[in-house]
Backbone as CSV, one residue per row, in Angstrom:
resi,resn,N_x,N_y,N_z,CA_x,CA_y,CA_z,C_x,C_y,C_z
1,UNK,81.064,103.625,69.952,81.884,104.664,69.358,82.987,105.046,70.327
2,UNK,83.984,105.683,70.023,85.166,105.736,70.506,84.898,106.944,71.028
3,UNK,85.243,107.864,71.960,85.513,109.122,72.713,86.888,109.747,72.663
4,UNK,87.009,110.737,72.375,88.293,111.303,73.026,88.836,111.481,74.159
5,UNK,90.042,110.450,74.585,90.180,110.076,75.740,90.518,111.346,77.110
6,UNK,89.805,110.844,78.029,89.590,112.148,78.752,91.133,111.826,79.869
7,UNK,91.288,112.900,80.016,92.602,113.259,81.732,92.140,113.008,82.517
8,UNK,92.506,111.719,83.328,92.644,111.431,85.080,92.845,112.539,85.670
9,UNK,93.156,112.786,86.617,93.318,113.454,87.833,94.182,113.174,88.728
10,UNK,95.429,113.080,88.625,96.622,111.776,89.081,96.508,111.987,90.940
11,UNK,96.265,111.319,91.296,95.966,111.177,92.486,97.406,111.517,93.628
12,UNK,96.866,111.635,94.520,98.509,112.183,95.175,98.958,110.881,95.825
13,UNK,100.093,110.427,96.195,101.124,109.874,97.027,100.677,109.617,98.522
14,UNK,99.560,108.539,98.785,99.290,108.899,99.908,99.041,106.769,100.379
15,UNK,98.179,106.701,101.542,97.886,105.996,102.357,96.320,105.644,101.326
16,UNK,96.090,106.373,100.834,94.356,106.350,100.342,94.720,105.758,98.812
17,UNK,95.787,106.143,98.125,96.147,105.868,97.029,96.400,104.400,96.844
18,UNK,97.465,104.404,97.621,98.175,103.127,97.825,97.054,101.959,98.088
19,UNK,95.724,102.174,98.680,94.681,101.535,98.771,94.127,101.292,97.245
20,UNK,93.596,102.253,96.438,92.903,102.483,95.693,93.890,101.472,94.447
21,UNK,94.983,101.845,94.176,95.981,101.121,93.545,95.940,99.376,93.954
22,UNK,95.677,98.867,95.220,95.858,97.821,95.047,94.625,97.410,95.130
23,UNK,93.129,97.694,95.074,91.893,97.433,94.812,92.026,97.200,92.943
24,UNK,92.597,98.149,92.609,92.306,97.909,90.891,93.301,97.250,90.973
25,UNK,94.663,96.708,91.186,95.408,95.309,91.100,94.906,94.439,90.735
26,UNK,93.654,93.923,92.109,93.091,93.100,92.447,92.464,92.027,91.201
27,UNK,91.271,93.881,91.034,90.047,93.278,90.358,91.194,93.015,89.156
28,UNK,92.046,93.542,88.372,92.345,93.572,87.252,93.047,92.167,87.112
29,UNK,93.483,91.271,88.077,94.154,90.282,87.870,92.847,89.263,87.499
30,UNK,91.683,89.535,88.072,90.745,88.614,88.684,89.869,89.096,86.800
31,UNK,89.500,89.763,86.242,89.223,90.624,85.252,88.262,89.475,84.289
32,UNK,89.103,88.663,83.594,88.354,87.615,82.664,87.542,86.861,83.209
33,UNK,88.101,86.413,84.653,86.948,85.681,85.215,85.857,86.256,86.323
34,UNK,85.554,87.728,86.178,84.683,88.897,87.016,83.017,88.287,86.845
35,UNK,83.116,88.014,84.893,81.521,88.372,84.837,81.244,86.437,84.861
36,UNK,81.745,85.571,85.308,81.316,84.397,85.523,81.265,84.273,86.746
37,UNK,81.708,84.861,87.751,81.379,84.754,89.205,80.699,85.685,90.268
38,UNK,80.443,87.046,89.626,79.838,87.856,89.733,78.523,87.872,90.133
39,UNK,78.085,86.842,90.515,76.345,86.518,90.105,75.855,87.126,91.118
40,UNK,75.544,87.850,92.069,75.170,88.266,92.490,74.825,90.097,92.503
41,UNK,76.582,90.655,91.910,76.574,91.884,91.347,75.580,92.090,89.741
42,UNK,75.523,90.580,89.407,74.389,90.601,88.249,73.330,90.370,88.454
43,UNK,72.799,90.222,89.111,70.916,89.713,89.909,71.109,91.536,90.768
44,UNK,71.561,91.752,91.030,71.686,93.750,91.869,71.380,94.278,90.514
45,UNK,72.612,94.772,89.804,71.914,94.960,88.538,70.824,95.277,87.651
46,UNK,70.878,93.949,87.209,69.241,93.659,86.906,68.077,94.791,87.827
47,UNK,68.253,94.041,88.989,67.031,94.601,89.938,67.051,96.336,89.646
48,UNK,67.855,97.001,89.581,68.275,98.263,89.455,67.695,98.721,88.787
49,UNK,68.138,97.920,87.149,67.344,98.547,86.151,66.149,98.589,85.531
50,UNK,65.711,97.124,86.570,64.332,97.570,86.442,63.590,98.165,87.300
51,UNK,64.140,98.762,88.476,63.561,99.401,88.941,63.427,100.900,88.326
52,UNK,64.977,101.506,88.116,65.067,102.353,87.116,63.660,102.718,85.994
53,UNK,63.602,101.560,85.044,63.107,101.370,84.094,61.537,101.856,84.542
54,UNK,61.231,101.091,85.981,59.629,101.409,86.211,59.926,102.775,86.487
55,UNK,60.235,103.103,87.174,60.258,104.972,87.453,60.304,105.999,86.655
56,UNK,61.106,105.897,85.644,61.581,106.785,84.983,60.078,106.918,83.984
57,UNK,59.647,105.452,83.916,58.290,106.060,82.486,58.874,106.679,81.127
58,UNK,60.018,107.115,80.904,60.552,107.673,79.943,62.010,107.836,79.947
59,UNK,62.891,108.531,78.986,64.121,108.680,78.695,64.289,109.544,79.121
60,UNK,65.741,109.161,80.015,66.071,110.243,80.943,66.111,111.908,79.843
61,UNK,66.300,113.305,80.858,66.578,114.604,80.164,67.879,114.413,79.167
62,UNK,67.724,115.154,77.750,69.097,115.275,77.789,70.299,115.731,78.288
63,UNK,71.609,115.112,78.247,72.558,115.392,78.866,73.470,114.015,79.007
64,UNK,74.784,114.198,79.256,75.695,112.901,79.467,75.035,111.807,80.382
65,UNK,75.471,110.498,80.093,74.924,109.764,80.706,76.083,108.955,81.132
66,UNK,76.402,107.751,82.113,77.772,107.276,82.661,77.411,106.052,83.674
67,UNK,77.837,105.500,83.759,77.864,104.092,84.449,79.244,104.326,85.431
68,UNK,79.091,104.578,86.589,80.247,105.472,87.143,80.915,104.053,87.952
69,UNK,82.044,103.384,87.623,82.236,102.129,88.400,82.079,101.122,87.552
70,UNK,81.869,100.940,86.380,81.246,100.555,84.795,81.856,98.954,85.307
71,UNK,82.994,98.927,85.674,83.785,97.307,85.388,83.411,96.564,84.124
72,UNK,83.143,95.877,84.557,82.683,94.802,83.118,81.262,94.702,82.247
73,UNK,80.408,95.743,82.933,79.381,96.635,82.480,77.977,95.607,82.007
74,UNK,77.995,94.739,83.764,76.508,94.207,83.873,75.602,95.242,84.326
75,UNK,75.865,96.472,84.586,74.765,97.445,85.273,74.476,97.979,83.375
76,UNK,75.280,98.344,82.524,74.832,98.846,81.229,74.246,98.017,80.862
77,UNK,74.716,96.779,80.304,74.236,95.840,79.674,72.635,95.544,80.356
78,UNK,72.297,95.898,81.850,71.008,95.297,82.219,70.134,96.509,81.869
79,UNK,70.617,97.864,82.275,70.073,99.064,81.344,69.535,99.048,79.928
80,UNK,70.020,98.234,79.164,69.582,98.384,77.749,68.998,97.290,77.262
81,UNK,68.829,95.705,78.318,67.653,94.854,78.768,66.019,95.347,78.614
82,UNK,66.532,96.392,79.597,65.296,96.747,80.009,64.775,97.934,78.799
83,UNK,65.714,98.469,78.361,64.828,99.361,77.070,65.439,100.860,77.680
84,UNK,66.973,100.931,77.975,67.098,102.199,78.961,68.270,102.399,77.534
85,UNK,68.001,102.856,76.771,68.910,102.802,75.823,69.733,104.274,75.243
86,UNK,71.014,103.769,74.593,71.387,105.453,74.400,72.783,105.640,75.200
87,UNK,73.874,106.228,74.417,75.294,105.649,74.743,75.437,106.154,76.329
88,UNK,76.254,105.091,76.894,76.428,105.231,78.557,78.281,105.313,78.698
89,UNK,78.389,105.951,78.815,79.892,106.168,79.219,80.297,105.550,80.296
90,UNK,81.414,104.508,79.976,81.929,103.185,81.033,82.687,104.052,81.757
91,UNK,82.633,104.226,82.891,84.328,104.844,83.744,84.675,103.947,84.625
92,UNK,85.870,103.607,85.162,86.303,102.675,85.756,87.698,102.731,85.766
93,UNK,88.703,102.358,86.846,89.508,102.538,86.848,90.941,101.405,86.628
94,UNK,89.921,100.313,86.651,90.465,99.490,86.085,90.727,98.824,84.709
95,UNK,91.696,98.898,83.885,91.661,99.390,82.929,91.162,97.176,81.959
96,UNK,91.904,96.593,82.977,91.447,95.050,82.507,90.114,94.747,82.279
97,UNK,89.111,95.220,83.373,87.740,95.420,83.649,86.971,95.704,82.326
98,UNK,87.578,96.891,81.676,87.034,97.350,80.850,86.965,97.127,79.411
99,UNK,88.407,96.248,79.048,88.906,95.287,78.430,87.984,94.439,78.189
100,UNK,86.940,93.714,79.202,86.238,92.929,78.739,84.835,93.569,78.908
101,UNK,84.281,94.781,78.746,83.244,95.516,79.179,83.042,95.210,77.871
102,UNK,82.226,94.807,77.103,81.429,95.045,75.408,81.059,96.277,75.357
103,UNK,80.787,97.182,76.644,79.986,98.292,76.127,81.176,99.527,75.980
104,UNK,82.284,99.125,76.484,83.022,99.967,76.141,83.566,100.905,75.178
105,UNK,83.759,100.323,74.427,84.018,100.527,72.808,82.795,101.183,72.314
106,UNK,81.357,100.681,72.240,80.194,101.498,71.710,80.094,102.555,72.074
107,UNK,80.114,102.632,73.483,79.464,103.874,74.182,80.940,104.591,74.784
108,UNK,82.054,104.298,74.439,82.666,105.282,74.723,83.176,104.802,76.731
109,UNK,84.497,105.154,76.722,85.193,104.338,78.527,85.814,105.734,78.394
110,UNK,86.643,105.739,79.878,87.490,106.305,80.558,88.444,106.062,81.521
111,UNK,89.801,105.439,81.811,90.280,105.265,82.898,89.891,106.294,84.240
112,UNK,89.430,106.395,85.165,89.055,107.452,85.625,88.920,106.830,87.244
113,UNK,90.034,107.521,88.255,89.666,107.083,89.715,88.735,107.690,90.127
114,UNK,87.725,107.546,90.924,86.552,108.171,91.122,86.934,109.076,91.966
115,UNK,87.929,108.778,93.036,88.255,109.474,93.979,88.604,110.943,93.656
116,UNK,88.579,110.971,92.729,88.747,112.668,92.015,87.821,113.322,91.958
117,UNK,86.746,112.082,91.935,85.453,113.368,91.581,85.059,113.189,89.949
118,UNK,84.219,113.510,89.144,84.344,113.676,87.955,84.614,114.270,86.632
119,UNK,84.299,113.539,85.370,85.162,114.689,84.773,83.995,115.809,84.455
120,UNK,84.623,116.770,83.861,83.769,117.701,83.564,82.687,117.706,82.635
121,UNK,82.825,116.401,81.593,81.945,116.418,80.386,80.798,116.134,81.100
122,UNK,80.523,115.145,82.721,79.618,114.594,83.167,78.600,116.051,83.408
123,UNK,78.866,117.287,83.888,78.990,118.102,84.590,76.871,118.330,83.695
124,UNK,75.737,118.296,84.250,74.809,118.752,83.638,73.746,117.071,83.005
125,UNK,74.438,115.709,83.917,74.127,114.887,83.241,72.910,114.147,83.190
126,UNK,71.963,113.713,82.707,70.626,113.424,82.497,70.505,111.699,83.128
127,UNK,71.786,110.856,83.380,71.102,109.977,83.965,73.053,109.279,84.384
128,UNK,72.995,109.132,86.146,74.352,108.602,86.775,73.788,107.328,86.988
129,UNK,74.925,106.333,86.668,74.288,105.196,88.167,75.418,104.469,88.112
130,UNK,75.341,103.540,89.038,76.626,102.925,89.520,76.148,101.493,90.660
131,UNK,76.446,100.782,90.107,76.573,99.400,91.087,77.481,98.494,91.715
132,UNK,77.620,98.700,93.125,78.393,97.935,93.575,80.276,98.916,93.078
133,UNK,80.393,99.768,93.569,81.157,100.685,93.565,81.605,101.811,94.505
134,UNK,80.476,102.618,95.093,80.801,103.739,96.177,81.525,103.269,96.875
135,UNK,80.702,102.016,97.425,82.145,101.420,98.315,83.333,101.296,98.961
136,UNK,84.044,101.433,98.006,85.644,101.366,97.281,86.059,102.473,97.369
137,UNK,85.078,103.857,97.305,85.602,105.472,97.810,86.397,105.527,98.519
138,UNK,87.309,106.583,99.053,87.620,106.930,100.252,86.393,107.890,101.151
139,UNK,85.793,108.998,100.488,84.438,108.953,100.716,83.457,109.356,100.626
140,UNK,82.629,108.051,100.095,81.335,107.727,99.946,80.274,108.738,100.244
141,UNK,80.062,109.170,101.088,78.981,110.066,101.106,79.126,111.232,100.658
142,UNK,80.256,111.971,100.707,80.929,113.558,99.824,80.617,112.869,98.770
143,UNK,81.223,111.689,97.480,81.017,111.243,96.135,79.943,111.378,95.818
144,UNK,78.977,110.647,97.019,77.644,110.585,96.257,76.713,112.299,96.236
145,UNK,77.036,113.097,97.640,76.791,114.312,96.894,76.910,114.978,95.804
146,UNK,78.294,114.755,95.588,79.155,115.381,94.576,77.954,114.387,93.464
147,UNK,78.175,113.522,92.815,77.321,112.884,92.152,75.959,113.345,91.603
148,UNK,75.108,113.910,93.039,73.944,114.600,92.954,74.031,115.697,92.159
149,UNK,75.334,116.166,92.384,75.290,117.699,92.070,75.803,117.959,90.519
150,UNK,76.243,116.777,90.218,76.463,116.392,88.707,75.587,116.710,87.552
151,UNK,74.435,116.213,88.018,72.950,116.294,87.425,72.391,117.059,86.829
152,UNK,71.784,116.496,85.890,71.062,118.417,85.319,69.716,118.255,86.120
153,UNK,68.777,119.736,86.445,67.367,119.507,86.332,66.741,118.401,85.773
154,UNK,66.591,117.320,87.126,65.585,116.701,86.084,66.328,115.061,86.248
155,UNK,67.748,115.367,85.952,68.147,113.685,85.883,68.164,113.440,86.629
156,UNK,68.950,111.961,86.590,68.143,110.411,86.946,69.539,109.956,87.758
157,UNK,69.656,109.454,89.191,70.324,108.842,89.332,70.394,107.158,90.043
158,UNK,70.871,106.304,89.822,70.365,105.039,90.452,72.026,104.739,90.930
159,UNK,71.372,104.029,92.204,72.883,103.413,92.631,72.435,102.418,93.960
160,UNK,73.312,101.654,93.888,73.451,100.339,94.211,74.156,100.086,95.378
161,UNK,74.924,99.932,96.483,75.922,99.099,96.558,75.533,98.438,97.885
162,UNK,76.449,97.478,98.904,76.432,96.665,99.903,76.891,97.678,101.265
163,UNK,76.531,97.780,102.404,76.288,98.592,103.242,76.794,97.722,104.851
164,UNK,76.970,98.815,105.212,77.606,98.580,106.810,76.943,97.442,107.484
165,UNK,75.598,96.882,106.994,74.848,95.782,107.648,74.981,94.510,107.289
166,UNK,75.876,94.797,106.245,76.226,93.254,105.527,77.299,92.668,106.496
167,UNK,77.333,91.252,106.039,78.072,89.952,107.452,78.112,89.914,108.332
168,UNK,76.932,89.804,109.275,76.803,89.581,110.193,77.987,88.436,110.515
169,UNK,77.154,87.323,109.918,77.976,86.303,110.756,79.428,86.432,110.505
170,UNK,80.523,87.029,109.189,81.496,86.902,109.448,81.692,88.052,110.852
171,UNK,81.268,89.212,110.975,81.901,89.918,112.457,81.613,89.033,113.795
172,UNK,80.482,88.290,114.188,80.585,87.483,115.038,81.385,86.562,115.000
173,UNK,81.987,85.903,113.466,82.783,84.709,113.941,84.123,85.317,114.136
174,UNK,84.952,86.888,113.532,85.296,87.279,114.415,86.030,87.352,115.903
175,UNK,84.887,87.964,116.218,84.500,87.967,117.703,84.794,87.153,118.404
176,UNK,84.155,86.190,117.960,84.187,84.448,118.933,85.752,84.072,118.670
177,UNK,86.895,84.380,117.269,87.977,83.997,117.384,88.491,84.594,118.012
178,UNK,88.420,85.773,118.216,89.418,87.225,119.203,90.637,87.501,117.620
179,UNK,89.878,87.619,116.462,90.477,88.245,115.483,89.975,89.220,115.121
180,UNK,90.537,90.055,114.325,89.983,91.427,113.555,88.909,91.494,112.241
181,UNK,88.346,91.772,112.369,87.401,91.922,111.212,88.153,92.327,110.125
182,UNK,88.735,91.860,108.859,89.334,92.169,108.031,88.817,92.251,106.533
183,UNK,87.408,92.389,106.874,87.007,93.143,104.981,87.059,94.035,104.895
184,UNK,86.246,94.882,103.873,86.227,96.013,103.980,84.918,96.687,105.094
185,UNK,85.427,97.846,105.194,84.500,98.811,106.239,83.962,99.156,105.125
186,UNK,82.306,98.788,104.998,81.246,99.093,103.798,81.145,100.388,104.921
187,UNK,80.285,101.241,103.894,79.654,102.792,104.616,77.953,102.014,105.055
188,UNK,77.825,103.341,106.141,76.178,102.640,106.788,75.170,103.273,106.088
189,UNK,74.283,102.964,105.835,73.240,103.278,104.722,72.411,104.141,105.310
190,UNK,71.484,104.744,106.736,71.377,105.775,107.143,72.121,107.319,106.822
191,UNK,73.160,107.677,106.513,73.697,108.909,106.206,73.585,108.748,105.023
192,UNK,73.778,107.936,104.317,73.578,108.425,102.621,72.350,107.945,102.106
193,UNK,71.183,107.323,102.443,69.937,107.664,102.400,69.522,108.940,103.256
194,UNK,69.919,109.867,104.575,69.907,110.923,104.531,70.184,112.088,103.529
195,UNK,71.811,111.795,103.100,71.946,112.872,101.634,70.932,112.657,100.692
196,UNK,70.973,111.676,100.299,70.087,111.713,99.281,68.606,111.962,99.188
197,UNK,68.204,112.035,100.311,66.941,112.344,100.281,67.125,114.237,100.195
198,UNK,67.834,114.459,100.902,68.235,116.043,100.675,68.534,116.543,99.286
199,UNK,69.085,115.815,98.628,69.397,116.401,97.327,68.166,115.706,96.255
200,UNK,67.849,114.626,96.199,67.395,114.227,95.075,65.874,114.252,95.897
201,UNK,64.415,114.134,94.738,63.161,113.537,94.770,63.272,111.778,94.920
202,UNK,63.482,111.317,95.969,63.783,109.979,96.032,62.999,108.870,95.524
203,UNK,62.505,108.349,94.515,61.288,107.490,93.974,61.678,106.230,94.106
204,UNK,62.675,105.723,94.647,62.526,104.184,95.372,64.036,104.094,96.799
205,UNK,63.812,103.659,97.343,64.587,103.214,98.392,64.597,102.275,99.117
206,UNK,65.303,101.293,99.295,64.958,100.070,99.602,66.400,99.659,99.834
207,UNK,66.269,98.340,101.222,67.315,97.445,101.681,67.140,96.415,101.559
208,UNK,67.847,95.708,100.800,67.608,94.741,100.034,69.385,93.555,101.155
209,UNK,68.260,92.268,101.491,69.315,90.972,102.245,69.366,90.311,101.314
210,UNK,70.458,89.553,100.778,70.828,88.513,99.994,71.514,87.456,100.922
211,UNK,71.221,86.394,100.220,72.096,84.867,101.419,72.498,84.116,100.340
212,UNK,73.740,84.526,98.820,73.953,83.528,98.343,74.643,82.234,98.793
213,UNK,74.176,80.899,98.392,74.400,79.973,98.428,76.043,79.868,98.856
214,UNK,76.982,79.769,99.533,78.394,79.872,99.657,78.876,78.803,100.614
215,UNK,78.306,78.222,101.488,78.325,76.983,102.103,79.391,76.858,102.986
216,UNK,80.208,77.534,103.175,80.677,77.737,104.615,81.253,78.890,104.063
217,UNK,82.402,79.413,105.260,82.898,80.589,105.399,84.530,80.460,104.166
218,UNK,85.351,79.205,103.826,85.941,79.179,103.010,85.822,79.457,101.980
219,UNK,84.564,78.903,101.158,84.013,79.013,100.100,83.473,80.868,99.822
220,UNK,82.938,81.463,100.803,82.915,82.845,100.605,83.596,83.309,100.631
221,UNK,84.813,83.380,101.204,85.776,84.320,100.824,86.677,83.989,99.758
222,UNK,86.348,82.578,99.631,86.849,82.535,98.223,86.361,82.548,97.344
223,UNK,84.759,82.921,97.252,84.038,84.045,96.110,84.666,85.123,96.079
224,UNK,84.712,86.046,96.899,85.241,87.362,97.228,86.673,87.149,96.367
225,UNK,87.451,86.294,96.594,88.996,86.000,95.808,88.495,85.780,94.035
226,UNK,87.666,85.136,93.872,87.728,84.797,92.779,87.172,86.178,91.658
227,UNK,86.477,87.613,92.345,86.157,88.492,91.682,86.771,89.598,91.943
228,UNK,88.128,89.502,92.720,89.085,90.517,93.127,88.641,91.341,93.952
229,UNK,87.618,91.121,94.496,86.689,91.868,95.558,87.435,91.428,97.073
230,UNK,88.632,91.574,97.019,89.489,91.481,98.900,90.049,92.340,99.118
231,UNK,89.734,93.242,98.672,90.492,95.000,99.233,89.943,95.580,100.398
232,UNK,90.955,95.883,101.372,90.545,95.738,102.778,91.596,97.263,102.997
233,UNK,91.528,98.455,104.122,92.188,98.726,104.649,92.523,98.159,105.466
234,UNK,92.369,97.289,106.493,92.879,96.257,107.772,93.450,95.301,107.155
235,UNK,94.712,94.786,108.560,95.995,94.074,108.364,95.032,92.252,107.427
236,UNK,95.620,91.582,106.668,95.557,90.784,106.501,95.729,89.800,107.747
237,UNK,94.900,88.714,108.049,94.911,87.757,108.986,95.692,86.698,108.433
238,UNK,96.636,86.349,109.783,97.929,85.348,109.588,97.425,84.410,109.518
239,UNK,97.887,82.823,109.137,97.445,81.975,108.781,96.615,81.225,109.941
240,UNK,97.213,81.579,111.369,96.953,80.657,112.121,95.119,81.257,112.467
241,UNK,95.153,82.870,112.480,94.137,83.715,112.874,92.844,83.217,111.590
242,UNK,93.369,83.276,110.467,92.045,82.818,109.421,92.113,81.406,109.515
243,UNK,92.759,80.580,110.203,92.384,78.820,110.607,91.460,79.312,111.927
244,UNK,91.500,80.363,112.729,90.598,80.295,113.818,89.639,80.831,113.211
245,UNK,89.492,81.980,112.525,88.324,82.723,112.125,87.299,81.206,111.504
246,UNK,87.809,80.727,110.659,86.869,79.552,110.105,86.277,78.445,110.875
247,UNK,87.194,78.302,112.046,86.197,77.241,113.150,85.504,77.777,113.346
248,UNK,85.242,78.774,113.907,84.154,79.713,114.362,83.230,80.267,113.370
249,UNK,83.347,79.939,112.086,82.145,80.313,111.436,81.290,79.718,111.300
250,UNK,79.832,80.364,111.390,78.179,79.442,111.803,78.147,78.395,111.044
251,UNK,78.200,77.005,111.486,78.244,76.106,110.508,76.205,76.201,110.349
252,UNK,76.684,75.948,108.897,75.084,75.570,107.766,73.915,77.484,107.884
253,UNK,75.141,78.323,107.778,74.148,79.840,107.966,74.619,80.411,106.748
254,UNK,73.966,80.752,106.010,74.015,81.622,104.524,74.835,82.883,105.336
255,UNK,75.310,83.360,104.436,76.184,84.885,105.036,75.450,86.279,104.309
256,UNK,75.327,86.947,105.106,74.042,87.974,104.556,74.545,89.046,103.861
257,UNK,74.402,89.616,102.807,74.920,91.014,102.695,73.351,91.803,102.598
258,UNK,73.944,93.129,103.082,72.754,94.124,102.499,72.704,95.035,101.853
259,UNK,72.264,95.377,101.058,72.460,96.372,99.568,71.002,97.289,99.645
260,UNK,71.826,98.509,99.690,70.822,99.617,99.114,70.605,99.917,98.397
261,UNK,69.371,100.314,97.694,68.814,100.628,96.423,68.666,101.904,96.650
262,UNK,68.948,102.862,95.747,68.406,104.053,95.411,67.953,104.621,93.937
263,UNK,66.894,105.252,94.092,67.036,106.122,92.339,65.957,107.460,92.870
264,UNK,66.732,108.378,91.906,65.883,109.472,92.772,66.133,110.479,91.578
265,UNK,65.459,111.511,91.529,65.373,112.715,90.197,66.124,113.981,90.942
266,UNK,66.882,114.727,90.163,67.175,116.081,91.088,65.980,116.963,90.574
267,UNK,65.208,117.479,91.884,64.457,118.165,91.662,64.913,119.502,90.229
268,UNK,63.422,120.162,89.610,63.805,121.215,89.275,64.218,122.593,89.146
């Protein structure tokens, strides 16, 4: 079903903007081909909602419900897999993303930068979650409070994303070139498993290593290219610096990311 389209929050003229703007560029160019290369943001997912699914024992309280970071809406779609059913409001700020979201249209989207904070309809909501998104904040740990505080008595929030412990081996190879680390600065998963244990009844938490298959260091970052996932505050590396970064990457070593799981109830 369609929604009445809600007001952004027009973001100001800044250094943070200008970031945020060319992250949704990115993904939006990359858009049709997101949910065929994605496979890994779809195996997170999944795992989510069924973890979700075991916890909850039941349907979340009433109140709004939202997929905050929605993109192409493998975190909904694995929600209603599992039997988590009942319209989820896509937000996302990319507007291509959502274009190919199926759940959009049913359950109702929003262009919406997160960096604002949310909208008000969320304000009392019975179940947040978000995968593979905080991330991309400017910041992450205020959002995800703010998030908490969204909640009614009672709801449900689950969230997902990749954490300060992920790539090892790209920061060592790095290192060994005397280049800059140029992905993104993920947030460290200690302070916001701190918040959250403060605000919410925490009923799963977990750090979860992945080593997809990517076979050297070219080939991963040109996963990362192929799902518009290269939004970096740091300078892009010149040609000669990413020909060194790649000698130096571990030949025959899977590249690790690490992803936190959370889902937790706001107390009553």
């Amino acid at each position: 079903m369609d929604r009445p389209p809600l007001t952004p929050i027009p973001p100001a003229p800044s250094a943070e903007a200008a970031f945020t703007a060319r992250v949704r560029e990115r993904f939006g160019r990359r858009a049709q081909a997101y949910r065929q290369h994605a496979r890994l943001q779809r195996a997170v997912a999944w795992r989510l909602a069924h973890l979700l699914a075991r916890c909850t024992g039941e349907a979340p309280p009433c109140g709004p419900a939202a997929d905050l970071g929605a993109g192409s809406g493998l975190l909904g779609e694995a929600l209603h897999e599992h039997g988590l059913a009942g319209p989820l409001l896509q937000l996302d700020l990319c507007p291509e993303l959502l274009a190919a979201n199926p759940l959009a249209r049913r359950h109702g989207h929003c262009l919406w930068d997160l960096n604002a904070g949310l909208p008000a309809e969320l304000r009392g909501a019975g179940l947040l979650c978000s995968s593979f998104a905080l991330q991309w904040l400017e910041q992450p740990a205020a959002q995800l409070e703010l998030w908490c505080g969204h909640l009614a008595p009672g709801g449900w929030l689950a969230l997902a994303l990749p954490t300060a412990e992920s790539f090892p081996q790209w920061h060592r190879a790095a290192e060994r070139a005397g280049v800059p680390f140029s992905g993104l600065a993920l947030p460290a998963s200690a302070p916001l498993l701190a918040l959250a244990d403060q605000q919410l009844e925490l009923r799963h938490r977990q750090l979860l290593r992945f080593s997809p298959s990517q076979g050297n260091g070219r080939r991963f970052l040109g996963s990362l290219r192929a799902i518009g996932a290269v939004g970096s505050r740091a300078p892009r590396l010149g040609t000669a610096e990413l020909r060194r970064l790649l000698q130096h990457w571990p030949s025959g070593e899977e590249i690790t990311w690490t992803v936190l799981l959370l889902i937790g109830r706001r107390r009553n």
